[in-house]
DRENDO-1510 file (C-alpha; in Angstrom, 1 decimal, always signed):
<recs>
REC; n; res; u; v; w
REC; 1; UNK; +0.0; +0.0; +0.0 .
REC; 2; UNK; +1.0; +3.5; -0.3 .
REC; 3; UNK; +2.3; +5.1; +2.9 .
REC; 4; UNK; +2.7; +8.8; +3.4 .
REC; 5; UNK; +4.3; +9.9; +6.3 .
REC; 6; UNK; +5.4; +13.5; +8.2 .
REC; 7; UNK; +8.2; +13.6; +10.5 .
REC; 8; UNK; +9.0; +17.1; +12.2 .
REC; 9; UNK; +12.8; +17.1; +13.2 .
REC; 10; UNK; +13.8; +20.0; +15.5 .
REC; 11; UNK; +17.2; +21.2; +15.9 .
REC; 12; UNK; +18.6; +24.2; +17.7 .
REC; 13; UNK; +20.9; +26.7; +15.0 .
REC; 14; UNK; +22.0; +30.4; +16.0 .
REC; 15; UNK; +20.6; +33.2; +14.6 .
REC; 16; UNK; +22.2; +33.9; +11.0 .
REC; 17; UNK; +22.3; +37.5; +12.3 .
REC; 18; UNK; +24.8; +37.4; +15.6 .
REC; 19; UNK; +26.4; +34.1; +14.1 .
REC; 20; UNK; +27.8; +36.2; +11.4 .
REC; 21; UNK; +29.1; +39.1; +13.6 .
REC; 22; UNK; +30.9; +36.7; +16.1 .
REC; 23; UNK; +32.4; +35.0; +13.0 .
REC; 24; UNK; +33.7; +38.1; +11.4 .
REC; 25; UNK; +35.5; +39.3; +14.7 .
REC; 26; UNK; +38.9; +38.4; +14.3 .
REC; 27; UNK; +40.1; +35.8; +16.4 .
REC; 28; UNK; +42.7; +37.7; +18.0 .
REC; 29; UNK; +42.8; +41.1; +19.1 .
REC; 30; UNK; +47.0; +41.6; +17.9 .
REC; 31; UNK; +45.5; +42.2; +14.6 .
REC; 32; UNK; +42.8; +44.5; +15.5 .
REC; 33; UNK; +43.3; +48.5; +16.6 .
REC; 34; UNK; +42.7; +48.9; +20.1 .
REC; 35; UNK; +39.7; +51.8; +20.2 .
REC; 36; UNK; +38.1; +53.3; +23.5 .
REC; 37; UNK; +35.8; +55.8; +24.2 .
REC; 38; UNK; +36.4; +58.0; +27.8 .
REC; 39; UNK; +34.4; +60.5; +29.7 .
REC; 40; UNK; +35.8; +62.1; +32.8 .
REC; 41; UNK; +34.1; +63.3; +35.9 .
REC; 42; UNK; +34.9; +65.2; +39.1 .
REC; 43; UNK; +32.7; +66.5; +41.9 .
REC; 44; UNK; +30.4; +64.5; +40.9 .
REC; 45; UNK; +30.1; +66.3; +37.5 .
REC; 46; UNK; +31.4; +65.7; +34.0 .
REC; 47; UNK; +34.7; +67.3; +34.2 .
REC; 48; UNK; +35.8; +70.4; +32.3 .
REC; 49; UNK; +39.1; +70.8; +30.9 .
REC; 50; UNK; +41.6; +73.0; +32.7 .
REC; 51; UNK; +42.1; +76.0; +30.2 .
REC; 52; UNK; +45.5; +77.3; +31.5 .
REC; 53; UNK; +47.5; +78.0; +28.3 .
REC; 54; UNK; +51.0; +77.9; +30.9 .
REC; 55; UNK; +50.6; +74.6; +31.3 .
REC; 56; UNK; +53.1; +72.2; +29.1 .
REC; 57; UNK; +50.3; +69.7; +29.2 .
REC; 58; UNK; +48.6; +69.3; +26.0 .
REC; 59; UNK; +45.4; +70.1; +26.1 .
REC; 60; UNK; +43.9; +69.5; +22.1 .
REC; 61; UNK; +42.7; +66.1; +23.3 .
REC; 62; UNK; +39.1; +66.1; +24.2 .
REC; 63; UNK; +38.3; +64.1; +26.8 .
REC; 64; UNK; +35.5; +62.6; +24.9 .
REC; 65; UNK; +37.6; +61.6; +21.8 .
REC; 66; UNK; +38.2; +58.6; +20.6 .
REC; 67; UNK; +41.6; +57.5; +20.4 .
REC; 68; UNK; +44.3; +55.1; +19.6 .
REC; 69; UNK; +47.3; +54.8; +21.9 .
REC; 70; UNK; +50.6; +52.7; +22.0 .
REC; 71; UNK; +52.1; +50.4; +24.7 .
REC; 72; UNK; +55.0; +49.6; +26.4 .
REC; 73; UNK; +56.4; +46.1; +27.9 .
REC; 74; UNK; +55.8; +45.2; +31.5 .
REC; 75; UNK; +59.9; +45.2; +32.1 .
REC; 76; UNK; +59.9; +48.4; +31.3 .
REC; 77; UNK; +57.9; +49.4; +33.7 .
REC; 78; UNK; +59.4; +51.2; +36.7 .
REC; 79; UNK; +58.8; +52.7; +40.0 .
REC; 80; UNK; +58.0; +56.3; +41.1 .
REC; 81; UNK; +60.0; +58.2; +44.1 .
REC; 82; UNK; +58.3; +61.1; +44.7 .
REC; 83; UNK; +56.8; +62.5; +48.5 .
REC; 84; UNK; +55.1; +65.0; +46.7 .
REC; 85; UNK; +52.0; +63.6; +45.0 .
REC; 86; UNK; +50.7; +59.8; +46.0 .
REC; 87; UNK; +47.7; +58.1; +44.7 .
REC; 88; UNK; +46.1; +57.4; +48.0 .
REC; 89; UNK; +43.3; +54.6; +47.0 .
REC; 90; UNK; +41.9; +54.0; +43.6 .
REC; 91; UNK; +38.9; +51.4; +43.1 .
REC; 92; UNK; +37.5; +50.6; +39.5 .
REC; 93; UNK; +33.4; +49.5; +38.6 .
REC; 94; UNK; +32.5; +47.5; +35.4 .
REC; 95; UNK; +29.5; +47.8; +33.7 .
REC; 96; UNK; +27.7; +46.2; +30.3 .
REC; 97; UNK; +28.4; +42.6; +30.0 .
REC; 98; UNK; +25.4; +42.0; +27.4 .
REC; 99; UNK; +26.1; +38.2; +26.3 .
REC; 100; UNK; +27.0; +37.2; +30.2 .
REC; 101; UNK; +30.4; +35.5; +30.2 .
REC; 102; UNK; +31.9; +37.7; +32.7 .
REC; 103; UNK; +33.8; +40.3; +30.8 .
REC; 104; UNK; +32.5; +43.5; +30.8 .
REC; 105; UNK; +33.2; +46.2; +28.3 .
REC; 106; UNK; +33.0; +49.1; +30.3 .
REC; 107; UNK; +35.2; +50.2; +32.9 .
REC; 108; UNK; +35.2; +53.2; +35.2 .
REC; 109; UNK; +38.6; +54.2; +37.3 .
REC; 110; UNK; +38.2; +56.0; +40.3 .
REC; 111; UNK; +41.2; +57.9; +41.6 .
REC; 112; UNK; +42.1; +59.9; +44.7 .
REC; 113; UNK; +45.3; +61.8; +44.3 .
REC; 114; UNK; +46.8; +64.1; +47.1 .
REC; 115; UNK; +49.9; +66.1; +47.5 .
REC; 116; UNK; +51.4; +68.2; +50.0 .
REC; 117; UNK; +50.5; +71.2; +47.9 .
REC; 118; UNK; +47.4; +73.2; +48.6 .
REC; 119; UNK; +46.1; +72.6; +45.1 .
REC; 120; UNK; +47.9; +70.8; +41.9 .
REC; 121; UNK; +47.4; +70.8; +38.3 .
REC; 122; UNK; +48.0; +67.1; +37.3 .
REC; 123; UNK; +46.5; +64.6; +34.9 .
REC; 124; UNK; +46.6; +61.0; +34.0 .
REC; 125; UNK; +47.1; +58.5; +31.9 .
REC; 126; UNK; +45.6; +54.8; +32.2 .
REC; 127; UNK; +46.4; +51.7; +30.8 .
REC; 128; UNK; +45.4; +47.6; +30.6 .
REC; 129; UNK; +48.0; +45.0; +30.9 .
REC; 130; UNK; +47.7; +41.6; +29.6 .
REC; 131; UNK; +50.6; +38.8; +30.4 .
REC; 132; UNK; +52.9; +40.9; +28.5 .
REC; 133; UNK; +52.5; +44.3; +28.1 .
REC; 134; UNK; +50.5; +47.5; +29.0 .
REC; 135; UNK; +48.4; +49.5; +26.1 .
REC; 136; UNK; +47.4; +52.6; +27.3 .
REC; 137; UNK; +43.7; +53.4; +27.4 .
REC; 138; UNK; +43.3; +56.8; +27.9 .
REC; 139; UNK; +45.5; +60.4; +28.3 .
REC; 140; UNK; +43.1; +62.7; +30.9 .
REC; 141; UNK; +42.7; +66.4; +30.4 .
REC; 142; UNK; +44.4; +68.7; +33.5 .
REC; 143; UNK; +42.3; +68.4; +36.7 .
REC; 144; UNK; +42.9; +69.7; +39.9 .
REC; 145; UNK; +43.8; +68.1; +43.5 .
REC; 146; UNK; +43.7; +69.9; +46.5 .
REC; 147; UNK; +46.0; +68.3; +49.4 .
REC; 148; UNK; +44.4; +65.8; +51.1 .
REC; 149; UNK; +41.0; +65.8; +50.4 .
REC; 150; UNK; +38.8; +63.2; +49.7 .
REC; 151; UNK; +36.5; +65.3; +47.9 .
REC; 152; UNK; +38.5; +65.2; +44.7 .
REC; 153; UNK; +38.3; +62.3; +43.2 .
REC; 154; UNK; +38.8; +61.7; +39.8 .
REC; 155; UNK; +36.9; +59.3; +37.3 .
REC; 156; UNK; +38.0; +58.1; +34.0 .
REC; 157; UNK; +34.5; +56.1; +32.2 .
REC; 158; UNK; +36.0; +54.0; +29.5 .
REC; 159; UNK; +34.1; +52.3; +27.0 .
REC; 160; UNK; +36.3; +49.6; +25.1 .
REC; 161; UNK; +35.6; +49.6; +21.5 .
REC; 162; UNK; +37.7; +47.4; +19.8 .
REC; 163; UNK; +40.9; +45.6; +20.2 .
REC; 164; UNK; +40.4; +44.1; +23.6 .
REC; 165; UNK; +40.4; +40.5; +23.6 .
REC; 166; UNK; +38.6; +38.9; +26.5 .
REC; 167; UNK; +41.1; +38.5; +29.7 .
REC; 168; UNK; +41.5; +39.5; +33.2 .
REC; 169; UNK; +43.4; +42.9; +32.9 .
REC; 170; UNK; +45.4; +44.5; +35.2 .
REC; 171; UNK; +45.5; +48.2; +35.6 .
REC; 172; UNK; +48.0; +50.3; +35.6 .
REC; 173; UNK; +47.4; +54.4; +36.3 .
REC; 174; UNK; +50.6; +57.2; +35.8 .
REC; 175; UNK; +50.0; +60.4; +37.6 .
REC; 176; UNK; +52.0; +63.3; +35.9 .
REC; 177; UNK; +52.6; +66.9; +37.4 .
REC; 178; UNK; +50.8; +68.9; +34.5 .
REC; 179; UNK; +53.0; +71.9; +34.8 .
REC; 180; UNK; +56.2; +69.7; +34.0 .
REC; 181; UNK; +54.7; +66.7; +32.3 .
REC; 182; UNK; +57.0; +64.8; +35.3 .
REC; 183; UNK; +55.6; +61.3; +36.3 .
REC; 184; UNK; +55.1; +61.5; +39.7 .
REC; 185; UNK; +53.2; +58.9; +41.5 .
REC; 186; UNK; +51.9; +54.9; +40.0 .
REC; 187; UNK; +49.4; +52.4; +41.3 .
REC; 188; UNK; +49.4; +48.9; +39.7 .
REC; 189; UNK; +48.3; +45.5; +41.0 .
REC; 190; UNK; +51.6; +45.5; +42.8 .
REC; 191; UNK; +49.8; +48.3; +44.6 .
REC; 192; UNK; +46.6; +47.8; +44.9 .
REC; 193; UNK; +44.5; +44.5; +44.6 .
REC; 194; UNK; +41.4; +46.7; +43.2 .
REC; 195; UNK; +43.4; +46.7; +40.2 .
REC; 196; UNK; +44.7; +43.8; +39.5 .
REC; 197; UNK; +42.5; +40.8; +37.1 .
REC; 198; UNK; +39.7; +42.7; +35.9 .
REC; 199; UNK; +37.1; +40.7; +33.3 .
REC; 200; UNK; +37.1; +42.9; +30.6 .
REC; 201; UNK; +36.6; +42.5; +26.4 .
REC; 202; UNK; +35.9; +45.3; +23.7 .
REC; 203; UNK; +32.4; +45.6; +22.4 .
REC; 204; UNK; +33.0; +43.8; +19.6 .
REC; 205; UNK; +33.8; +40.3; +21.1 .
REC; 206; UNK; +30.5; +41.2; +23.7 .
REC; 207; UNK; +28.2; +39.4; +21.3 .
REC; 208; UNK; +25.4; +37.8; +22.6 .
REC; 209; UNK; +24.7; +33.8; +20.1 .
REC; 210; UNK; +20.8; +33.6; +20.2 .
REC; 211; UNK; +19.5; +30.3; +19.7 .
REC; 212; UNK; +16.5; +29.6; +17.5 .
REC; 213; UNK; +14.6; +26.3; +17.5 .
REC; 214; UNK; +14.0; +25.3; +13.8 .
REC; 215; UNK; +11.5; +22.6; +12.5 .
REC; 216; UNK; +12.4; +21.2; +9.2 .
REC; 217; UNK; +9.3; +18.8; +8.5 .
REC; 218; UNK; +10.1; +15.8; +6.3 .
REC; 219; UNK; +7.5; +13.9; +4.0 .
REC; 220; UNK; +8.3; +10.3; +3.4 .
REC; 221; UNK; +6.6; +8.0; +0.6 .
REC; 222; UNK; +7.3; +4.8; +0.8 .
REC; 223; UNK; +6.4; +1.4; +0.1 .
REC; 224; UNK; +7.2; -1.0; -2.9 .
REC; 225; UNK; +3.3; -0.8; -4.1 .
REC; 226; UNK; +3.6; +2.8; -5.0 .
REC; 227; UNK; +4.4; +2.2; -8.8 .
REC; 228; UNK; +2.1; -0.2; -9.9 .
REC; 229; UNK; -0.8; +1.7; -7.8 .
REC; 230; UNK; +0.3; +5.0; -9.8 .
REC; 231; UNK; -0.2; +3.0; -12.5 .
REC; 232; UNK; -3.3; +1.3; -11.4 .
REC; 233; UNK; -4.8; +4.9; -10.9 .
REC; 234; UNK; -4.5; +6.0; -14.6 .
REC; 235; UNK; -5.6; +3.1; -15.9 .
REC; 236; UNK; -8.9; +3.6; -14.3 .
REC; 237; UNK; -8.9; +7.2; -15.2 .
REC; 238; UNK; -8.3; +6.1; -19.0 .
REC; 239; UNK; -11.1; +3.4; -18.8 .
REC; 240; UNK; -13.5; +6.2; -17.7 .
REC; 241; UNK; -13.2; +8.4; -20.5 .
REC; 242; UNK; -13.4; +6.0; -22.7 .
REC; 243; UNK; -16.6; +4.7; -21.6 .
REC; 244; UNK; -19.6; +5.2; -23.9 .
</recs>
């Protein structure tokens, strides 16, 4: 006899959409450019620029730019003698981990700097450090410190754009004396274990695989009776038109 059967197969498969993007991220971030995006914010405010034209600090970068910046080998990294300026704590937030592995791709840096000074122009310059190097992240605008108060904090918001593989970073911040440009005071994760192994990855490797459940339905004829029974059928057809 002639069988005709439906079978419904289901299968999970990832959204042609976001399994395109995660293929067409490069598999390592060495060949990518490493992009970020920073605000800054003091007093509890976005922070204005210091516009002081006698300071030697450069101050043509804005400090919402986006911007490229180079790196420099974790040997070559060294420390800071100086009893004027000290970074007295420093703590970091993450934020926006959209596909939930752990790595979050933005990052906020809080500092406190003080000095023996009354009040001191200074900026800073931050940086992520994989196994082997540091890449710098982001070159502040001039801010202000005034002794010892913890009223001054300073915050660096840093979106990662590209670049940033995912890892556990450690961070590295360079205070600078703005009306020198002298380096004078560090924290690291040799410093301070707030800044040491911090889950981060650019946006571009935060991509989130959807799965889909797709039903394929499959129609089976079978049966070793299904020729002669096509056949059968016409024949009968035939006889009836030509019936008188």
């Amino acid at each position: 006899m002639l069988k005709l059967t439906n079978r419904i197969v289901k299968m999970p498969l990832a959204t042609l959409v976001t399994l395109s993007a995660l293929l067409a991220a490069p598999a390592f971030a060495e060949s990518q450019e490493r992009v970020s995006n920073a605000k800054e914010f003091q007093f509890g405010e976005a922070h204005v620029p210091v516009d002081d034209k006698k300071l030697i600090k450069n101050q043509s970068l804005s400090s919402t730019a986006s911007v490229t910046k180079s790196s420099k080998k974790r040997s070559a990294i060294t420390s800071v003698v100086n009893s004027d300026f000290w970074i007295y704590d420093a703590w970091i937030e993450t934020y926006n981990d959209t596909d939930y592995d752990g790595y979050a791709s933005t990052l906020s840096v809080h500092i406190d700097v003080d000095t023996i000074y009354g009040e001191a122009p200074v900026f800073a310059v931050l940086y992520l450090g994989d196994a082997e190097q540091f890449y710098e992240v982001h070159d502040s605008s001039v801010f202000y410190i005034y002794g010892d108060s913890t009223t001054d904090e300073f915050v660096i918001e840093t979106d990662l754009i590209s670049g940033y593989r995912p890892f556990d970073y450690d961070i590295m911040i360079e205070i600078y004396d703005a009306t020198t440009n002298e380096l004078v005071a560090i924290a690291d994760h040799t410093t301070d274990a707030d800044l040491s192994y911090v889950p981060l990855e650019s946006d571009n490797y935060d991509v989130v695989i959807v799965e889909q459940e797709t039903v394929v339905e499959v129609r089976e004829y079978g049966g070793a009776l299904y020729w002669p029974i096509l056949t059968g059928l016409f024949g009968l057809a035939l006889w009836r038109r030509m019936r008188p």
